[in-house]
ZADO-1210 file (C-alpha; in nm, 4 decimals, padded with zeros to 6 digits):
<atoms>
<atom x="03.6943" y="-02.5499" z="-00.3783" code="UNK" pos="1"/>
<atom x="03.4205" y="-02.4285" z="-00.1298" code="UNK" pos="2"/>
<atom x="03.1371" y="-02.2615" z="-00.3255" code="UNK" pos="3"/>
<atom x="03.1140" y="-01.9071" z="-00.3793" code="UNK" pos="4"/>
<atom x="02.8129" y="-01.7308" z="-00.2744" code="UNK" pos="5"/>
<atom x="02.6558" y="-01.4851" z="-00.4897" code="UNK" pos="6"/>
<atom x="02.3560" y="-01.2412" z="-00.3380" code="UNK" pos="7"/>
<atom x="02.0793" y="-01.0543" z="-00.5261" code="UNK" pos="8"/>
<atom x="01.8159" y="-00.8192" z="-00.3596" code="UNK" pos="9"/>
<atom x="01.5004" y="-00.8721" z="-00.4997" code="UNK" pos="10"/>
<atom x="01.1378" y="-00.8643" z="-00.2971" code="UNK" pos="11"/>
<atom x="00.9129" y="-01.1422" z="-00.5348" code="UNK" pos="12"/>
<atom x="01.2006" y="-01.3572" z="-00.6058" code="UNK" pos="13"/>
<atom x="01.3020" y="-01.4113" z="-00.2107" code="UNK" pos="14"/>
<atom x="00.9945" y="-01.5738" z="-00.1247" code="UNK" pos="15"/>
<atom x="01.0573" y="-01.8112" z="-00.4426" code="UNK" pos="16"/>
<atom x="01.0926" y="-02.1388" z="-00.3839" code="UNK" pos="17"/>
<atom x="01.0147" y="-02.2855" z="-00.7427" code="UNK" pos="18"/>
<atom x="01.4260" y="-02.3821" z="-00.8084" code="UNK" pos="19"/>
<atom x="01.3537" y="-02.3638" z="-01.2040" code="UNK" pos="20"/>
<atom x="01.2553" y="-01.9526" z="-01.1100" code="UNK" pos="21"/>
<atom x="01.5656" y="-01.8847" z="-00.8907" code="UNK" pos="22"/>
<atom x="01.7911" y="-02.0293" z="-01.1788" code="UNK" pos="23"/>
<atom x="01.6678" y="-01.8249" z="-01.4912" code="UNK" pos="24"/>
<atom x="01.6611" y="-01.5370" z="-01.2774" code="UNK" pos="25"/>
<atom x="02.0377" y="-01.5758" z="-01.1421" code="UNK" pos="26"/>
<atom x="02.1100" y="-01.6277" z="-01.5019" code="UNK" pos="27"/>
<atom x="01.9212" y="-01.3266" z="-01.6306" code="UNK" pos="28"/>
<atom x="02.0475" y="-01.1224" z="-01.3363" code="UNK" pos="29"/>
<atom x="02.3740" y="-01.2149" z="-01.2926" code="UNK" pos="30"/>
<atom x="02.5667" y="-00.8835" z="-01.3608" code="UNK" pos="31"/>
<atom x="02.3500" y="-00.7804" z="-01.0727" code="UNK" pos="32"/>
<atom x="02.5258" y="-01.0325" z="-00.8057" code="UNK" pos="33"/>
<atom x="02.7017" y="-00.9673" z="-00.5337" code="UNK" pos="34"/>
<atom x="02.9604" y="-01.1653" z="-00.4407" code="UNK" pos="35"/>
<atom x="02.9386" y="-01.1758" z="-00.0417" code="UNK" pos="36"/>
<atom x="03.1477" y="-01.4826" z="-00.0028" code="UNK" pos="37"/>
<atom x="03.4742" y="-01.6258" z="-00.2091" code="UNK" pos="38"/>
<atom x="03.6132" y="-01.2724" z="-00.3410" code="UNK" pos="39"/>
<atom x="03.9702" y="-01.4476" z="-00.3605" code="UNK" pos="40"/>
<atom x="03.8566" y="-01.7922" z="-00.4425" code="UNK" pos="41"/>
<atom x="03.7102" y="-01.5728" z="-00.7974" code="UNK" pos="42"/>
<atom x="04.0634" y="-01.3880" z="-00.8412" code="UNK" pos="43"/>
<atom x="04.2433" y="-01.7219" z="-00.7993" code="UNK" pos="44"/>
<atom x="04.0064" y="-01.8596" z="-01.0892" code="UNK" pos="45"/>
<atom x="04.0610" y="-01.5741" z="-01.3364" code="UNK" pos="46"/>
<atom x="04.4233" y="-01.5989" z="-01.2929" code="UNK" pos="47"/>
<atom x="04.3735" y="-01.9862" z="-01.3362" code="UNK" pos="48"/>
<atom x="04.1723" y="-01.9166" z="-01.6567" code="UNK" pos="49"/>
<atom x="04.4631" y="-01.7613" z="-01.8446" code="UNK" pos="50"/>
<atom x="04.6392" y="-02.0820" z="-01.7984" code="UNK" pos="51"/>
<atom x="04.6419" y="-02.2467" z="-02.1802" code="UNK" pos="52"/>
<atom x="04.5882" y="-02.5623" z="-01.9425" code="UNK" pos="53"/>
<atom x="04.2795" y="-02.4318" z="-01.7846" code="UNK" pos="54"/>
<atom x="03.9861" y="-02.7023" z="-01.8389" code="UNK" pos="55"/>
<atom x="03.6879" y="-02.4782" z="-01.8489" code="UNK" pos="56"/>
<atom x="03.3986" y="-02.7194" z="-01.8776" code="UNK" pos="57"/>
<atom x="03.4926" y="-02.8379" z="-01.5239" code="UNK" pos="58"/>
<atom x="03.1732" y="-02.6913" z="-01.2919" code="UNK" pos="59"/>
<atom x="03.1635" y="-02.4149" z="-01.0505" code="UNK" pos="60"/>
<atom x="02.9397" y="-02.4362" z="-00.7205" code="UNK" pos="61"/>
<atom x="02.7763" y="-02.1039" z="-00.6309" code="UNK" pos="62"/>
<atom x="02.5249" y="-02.0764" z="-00.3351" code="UNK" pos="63"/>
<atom x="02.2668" y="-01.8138" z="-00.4323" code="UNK" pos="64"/>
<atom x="02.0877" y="-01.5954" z="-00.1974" code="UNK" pos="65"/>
<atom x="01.8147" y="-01.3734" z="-00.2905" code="UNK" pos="66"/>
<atom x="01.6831" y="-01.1331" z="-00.0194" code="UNK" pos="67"/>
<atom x="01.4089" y="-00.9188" z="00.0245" code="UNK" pos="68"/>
<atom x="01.5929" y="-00.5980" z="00.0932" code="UNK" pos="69"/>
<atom x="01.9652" y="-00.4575" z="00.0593" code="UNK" pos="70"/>
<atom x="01.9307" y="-00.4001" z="00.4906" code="UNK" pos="71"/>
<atom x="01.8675" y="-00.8042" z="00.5281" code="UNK" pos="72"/>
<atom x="02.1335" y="-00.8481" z="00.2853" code="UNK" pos="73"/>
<atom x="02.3880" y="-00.6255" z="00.4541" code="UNK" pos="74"/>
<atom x="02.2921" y="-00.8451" z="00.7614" code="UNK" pos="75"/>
<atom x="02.3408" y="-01.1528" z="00.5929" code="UNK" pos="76"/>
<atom x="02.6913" y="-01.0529" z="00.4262" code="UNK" pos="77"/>
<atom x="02.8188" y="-00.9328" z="00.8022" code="UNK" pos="78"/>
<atom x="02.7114" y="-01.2422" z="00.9189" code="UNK" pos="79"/>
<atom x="02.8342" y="-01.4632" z="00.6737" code="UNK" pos="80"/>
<atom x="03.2122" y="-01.2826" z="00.7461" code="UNK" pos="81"/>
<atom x="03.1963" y="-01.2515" z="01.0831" code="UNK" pos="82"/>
<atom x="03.5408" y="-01.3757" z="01.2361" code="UNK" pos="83"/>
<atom x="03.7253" y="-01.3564" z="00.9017" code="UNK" pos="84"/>
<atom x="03.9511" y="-01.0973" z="00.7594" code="UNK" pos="85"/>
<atom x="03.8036" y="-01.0528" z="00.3528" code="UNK" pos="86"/>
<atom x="03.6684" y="-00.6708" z="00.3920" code="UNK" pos="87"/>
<atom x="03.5733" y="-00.4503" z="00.7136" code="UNK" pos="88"/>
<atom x="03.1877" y="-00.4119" z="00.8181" code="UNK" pos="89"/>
<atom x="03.2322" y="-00.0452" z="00.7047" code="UNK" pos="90"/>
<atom x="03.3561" y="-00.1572" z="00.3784" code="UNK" pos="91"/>
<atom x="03.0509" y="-00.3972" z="00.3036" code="UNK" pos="92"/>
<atom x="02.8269" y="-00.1001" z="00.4547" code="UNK" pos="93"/>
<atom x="02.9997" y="00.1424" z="00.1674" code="UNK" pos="94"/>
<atom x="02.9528" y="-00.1396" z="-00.0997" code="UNK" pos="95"/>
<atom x="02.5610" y="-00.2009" z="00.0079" code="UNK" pos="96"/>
<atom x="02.5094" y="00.1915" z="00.0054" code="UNK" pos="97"/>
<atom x="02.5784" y="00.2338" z="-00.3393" code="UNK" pos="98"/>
<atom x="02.3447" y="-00.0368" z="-00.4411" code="UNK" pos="99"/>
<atom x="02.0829" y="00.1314" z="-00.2340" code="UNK" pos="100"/>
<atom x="02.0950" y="00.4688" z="-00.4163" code="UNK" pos="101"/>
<atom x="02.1042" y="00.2965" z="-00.7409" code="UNK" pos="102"/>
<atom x="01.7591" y="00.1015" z="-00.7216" code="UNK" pos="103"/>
<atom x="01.5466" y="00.4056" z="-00.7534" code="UNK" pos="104"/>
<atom x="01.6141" y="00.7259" z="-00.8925" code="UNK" pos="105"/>
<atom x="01.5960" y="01.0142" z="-00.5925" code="UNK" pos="106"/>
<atom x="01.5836" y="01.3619" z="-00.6530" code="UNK" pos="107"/>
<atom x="01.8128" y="01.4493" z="-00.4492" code="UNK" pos="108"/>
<atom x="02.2001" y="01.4285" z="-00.5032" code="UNK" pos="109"/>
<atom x="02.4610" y="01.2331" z="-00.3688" code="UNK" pos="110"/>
<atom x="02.8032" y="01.2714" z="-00.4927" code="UNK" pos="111"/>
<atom x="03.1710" y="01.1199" z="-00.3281" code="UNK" pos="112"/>
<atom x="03.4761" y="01.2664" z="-00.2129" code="UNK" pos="113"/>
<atom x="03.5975" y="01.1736" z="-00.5277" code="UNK" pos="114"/>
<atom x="03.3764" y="01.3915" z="-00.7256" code="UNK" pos="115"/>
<atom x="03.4157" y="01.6699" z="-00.4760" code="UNK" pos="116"/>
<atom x="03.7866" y="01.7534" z="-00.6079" code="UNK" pos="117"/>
<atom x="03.7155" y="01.9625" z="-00.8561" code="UNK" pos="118"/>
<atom x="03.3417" y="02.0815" z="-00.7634" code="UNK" pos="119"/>
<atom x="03.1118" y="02.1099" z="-00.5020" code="UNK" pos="120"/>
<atom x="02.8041" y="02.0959" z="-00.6322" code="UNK" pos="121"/>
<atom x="02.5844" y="02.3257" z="-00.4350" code="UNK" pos="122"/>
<atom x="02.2927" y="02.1271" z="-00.1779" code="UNK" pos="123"/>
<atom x="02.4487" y="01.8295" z="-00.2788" code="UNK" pos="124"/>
<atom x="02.4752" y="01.5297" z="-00.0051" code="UNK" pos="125"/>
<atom x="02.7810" y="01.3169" z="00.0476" code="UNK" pos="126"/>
<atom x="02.8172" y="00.9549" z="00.0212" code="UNK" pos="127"/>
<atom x="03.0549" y="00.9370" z="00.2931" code="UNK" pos="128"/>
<atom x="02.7557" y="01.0983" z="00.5451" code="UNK" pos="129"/>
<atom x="02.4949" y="00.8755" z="00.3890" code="UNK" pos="130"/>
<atom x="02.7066" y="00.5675" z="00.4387" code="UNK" pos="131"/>
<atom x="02.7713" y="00.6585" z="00.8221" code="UNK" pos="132"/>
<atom x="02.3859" y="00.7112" z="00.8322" code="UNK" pos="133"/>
<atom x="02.3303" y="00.3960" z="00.6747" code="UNK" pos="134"/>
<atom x="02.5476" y="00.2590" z="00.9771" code="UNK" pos="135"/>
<atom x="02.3395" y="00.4337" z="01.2546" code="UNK" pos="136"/>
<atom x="02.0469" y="00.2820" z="01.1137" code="UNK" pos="137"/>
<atom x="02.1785" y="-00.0325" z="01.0904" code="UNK" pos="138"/>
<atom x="02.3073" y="-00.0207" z="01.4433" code="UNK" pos="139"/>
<atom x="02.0058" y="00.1249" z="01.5792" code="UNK" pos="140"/>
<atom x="02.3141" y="00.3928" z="01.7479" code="UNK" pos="141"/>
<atom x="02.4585" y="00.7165" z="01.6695" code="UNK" pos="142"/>
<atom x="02.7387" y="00.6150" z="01.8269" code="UNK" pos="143"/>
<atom x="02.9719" y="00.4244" z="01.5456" code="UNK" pos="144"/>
<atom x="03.3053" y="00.6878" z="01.5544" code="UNK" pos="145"/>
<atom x="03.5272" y="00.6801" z="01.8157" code="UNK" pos="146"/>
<atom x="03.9070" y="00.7150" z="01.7500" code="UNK" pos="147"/>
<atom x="04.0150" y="00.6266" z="02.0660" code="UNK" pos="148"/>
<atom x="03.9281" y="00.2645" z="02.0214" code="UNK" pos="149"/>
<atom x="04.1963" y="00.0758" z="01.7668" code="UNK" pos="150"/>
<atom x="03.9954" y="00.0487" z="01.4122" code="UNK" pos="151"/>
<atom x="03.9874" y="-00.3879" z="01.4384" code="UNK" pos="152"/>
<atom x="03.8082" y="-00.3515" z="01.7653" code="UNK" pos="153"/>
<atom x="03.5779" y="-00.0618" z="01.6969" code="UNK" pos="154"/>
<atom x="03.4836" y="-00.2731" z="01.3538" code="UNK" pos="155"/>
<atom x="03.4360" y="-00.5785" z="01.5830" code="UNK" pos="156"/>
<atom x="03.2135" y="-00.4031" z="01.8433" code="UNK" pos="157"/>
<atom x="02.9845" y="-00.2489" z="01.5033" code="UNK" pos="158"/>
<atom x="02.9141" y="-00.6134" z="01.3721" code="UNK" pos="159"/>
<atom x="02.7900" y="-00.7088" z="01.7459" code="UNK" pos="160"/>
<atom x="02.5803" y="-00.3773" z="01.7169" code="UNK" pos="161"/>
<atom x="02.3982" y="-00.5327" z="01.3769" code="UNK" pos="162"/>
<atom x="02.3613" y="-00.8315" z="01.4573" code="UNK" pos="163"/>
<atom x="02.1541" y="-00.7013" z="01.7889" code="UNK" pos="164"/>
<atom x="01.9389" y="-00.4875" z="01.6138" code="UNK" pos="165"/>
<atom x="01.6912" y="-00.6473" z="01.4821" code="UNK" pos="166"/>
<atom x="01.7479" y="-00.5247" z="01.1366" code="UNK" pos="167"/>
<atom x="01.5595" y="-00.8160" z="01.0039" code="UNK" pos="168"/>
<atom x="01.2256" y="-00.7385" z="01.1959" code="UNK" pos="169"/>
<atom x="01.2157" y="-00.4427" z="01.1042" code="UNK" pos="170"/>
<atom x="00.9045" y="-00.2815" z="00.8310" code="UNK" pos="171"/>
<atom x="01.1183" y="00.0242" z="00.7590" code="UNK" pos="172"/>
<atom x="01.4317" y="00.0089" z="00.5139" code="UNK" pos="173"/>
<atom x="01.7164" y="00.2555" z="00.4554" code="UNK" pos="174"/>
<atom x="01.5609" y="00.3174" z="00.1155" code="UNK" pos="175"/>
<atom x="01.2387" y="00.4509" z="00.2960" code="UNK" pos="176"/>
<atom x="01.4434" y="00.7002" z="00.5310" code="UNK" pos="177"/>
<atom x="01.6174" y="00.7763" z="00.1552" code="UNK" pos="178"/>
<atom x="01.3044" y="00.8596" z="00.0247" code="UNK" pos="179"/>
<atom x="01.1814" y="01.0470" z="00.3271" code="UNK" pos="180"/>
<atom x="01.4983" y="01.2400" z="00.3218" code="UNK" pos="181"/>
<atom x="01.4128" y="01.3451" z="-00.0610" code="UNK" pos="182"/>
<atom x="01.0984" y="01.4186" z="00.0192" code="UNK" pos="183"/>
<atom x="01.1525" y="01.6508" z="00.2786" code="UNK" pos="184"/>
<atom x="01.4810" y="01.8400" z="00.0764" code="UNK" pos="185"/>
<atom x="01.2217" y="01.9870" z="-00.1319" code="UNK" pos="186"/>
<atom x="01.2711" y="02.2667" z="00.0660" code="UNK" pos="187"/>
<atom x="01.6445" y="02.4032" z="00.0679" code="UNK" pos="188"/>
<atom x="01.6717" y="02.5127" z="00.4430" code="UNK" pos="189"/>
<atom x="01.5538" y="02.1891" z="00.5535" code="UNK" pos="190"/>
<atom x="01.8187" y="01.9844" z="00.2733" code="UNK" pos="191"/>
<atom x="02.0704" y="02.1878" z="00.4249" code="UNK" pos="192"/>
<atom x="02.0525" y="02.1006" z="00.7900" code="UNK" pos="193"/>
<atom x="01.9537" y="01.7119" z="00.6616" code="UNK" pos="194"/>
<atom x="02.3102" y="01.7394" z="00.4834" code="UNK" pos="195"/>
<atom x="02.4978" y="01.8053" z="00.7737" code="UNK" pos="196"/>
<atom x="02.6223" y="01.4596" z="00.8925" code="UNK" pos="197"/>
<atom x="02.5269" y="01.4658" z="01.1954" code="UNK" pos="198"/>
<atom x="02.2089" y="01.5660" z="01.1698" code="UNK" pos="199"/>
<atom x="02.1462" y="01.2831" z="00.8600" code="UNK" pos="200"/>
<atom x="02.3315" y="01.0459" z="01.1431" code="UNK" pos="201"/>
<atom x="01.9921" y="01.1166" z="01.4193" code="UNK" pos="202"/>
<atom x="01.7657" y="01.1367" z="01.1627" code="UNK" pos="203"/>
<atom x="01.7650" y="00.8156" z="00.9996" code="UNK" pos="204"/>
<atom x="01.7804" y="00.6272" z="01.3741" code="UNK" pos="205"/>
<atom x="01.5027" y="00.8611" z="01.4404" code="UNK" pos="206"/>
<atom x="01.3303" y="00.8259" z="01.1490" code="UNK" pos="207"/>
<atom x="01.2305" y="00.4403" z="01.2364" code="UNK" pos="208"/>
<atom x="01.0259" y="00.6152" z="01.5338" code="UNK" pos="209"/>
<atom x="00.8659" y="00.8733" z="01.2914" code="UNK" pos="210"/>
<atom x="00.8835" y="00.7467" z="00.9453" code="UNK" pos="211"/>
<atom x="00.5189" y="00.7755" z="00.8559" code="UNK" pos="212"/>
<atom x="00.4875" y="01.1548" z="01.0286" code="UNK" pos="213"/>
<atom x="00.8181" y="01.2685" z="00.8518" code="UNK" pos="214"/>
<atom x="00.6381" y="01.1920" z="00.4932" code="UNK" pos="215"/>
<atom x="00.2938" y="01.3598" z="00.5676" code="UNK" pos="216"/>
<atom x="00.4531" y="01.7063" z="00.6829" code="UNK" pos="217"/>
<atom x="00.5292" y="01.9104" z="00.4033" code="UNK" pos="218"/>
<atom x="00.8717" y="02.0632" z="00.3748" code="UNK" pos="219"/>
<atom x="00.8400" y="02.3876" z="00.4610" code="UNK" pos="220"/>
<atom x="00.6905" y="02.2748" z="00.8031" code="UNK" pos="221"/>
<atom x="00.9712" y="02.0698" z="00.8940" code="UNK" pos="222"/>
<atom x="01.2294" y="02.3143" z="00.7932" code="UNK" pos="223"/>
<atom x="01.0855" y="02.5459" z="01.0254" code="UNK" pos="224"/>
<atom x="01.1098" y="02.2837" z="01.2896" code="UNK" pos="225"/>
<atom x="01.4924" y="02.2612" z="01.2157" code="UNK" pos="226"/>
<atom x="01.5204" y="02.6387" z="01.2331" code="UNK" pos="227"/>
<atom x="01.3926" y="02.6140" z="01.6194" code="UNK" pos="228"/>
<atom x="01.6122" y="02.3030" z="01.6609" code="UNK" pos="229"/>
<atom x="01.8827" y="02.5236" z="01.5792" code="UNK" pos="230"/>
<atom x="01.8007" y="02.8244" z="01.7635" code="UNK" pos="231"/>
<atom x="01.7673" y="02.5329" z="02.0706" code="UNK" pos="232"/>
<atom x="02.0652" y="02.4213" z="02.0073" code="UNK" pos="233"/>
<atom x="02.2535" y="02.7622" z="01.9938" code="UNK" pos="234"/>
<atom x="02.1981" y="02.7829" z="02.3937" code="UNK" pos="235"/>
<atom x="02.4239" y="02.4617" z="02.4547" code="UNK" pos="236"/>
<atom x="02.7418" y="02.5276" z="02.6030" code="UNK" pos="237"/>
<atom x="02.9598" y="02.3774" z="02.3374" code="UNK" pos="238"/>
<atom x="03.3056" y="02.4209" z="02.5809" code="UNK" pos="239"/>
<atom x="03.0982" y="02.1879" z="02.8006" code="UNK" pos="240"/>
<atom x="02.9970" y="01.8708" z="02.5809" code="UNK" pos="241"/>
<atom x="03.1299" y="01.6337" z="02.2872" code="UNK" pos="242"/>
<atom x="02.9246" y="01.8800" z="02.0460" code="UNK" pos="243"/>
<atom x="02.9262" y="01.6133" z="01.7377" code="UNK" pos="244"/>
<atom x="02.8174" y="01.3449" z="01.9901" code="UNK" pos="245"/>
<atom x="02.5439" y="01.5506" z="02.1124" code="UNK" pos="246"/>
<atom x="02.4063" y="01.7007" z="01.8145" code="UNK" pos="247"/>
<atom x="02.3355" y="01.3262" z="01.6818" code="UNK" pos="248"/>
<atom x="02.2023" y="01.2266" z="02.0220" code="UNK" pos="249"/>
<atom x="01.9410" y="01.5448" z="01.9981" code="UNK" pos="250"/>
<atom x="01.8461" y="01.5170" z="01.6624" code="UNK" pos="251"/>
<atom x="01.7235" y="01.1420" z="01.6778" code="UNK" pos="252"/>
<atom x="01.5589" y="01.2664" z="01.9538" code="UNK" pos="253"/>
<atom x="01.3855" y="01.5126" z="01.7690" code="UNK" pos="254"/>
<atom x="01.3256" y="01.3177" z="01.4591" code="UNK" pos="255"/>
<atom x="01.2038" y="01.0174" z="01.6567" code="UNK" pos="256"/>
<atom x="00.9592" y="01.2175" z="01.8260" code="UNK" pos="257"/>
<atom x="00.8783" y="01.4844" z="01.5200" code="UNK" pos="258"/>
<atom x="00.4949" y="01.5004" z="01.6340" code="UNK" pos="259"/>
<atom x="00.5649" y="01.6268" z="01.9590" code="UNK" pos="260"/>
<atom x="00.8279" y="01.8666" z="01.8651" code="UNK" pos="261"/>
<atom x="00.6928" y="01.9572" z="01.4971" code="UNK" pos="262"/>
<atom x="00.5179" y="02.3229" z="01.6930" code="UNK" pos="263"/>
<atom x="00.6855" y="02.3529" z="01.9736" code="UNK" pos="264"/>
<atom x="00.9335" y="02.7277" z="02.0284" code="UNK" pos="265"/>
<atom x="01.2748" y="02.7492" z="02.0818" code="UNK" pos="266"/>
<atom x="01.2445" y="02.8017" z="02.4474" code="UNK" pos="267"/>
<atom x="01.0700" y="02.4477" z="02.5064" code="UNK" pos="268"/>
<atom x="01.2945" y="02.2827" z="02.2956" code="UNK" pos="269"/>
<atom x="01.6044" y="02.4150" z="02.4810" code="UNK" pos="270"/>
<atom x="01.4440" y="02.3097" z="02.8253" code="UNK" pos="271"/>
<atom x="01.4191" y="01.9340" z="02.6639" code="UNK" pos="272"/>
<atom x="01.7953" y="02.0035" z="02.5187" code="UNK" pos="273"/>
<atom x="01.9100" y="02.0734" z="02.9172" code="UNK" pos="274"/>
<atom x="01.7616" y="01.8054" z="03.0110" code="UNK" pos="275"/>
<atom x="01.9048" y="01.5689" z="02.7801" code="UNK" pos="276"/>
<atom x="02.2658" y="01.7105" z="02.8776" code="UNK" pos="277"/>
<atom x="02.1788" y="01.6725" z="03.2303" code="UNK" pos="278"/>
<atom x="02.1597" y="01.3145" z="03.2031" code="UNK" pos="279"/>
<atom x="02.4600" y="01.2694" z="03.0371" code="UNK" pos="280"/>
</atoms>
């Protein structure tokens, strides 16, 4: 049987290369893994294992790969699938994003559909948005939806967008857009446009343009940035564009480029949001 390969994310343990380290802390770790290759080769083995035949003292091979960061291990698990059928890219996205909200605790809160049925906790975020943020940011593109385009193909075309990005020369993580994200829902007005999914869709592909000017304004300042966005936006002729499509375009646009827009009046803004639907 091929070997299974089991992942961890941790930063001082991926530049180990003592082999005595790696093993104690797979052992110590272990209900930590993730398994990003030989899912059904580990059903196939529990099912053997109730077998009153089943020698268990026979060995398992496991490949073990620790990475720095859940983004480089994301990249590594697409990678690793690419061309085979075990779970969708947007599946291992929605597995990795969990993880990523679960290694630090954030003050602000994330709930799923799921938990959504019986109450909608008010300023809450939802997983589903953070996940397709976690996409665009992975992508480097706002562009990951598209119905048109049969769901094997569109899922094809969104590994081809990771693995062109870059992701793994990149300083910034998804965790520091999280965290830049919490920081700046301090405020309510500016957690409320940061919920809507589009807008949490720009901002985090902005946000690897801005990321160190997003965390030194406070919130108030950047909620009344949004509040001019808005009033910017307002003067778009929605009959005339894809108003989902162009409401992530403009607000990487203005996340990416915060500093120059972090002042500016609604009647500047709107002559940079004409422009941008000129080009179109």
């Amino acid at each position: 049987m091929p070997p299974i390969t089991l992942a961890f994310v941790d930063k001082k343990m991926s530049s180990s290369t003592d082999a005595d380290d790696l093993q104690k802390f797979a052992n110590e770790n272990i209900s930590d893994g993730y398994v990003l290759d030989g899912m059904q080769r580990l059903n196939t083995l529990r099912e053997a294992s109730e077998d009153e035949d089943f020698d268990s003292s026979r060995p398992i091979y496991i490949n073990i790969i620790v990475a720095e960061r859940y983004d480089f291990l994301l990249y590594r698990m697409i990678t690793l699938n690419n061309g085979q059928k075990p779970m969708t890219a947007r599946h291992q996205i929605e597995m990795l994003t969990k993880g990523i909200l679960d290694t630090e605790k954030l003050d602000i809160q994330i709930i799923t559909e799921k938990e959504t049925e019986k109450a909608k906790p008010h300023g809450a975020f939802r997983q589903g948005d953070v996940s397709e943020a976690y996409t665009a940011f992975l992508t480097d593109s706002v562009h990951n939806q598209n119905t048109k385009i049969i769901e094997s193909k569109l899922d094809e075309i969104l590994v081809g967008k990771v693995m062109d990005s870059k992701i793994t020369e990149s300083d910034i993580s998804f965790h520091d857009v999280l965290l830049a994200v919490d920081h700046l829902s301090a405020n309510q007005e500016a957690r409320d446009w940061l919920r809507l999914g589009n807008n949490l869709i720009g901002f985090a592909v902005g946000a690897k343009e801005s990321l160190a000017s997003l965390t030194k304004y406070d919130p108030e300042k950047f909620a009344s940035a949004t509040a001019v966005f808005e009033k910017a936006f307002e003067s778009i002729n929605v009959s005339k564009v894809n108003v989902g499509k162009l409401r992530r375009e403009l607000a990487m646009k203005f996340v990416a480029h915060i500093d120059d827009y972090i002042d500016t009046d609604a009647d500047s803004l709107t002559e940079v949001f004409f422009e941008e639907t000129m080009t179109d």
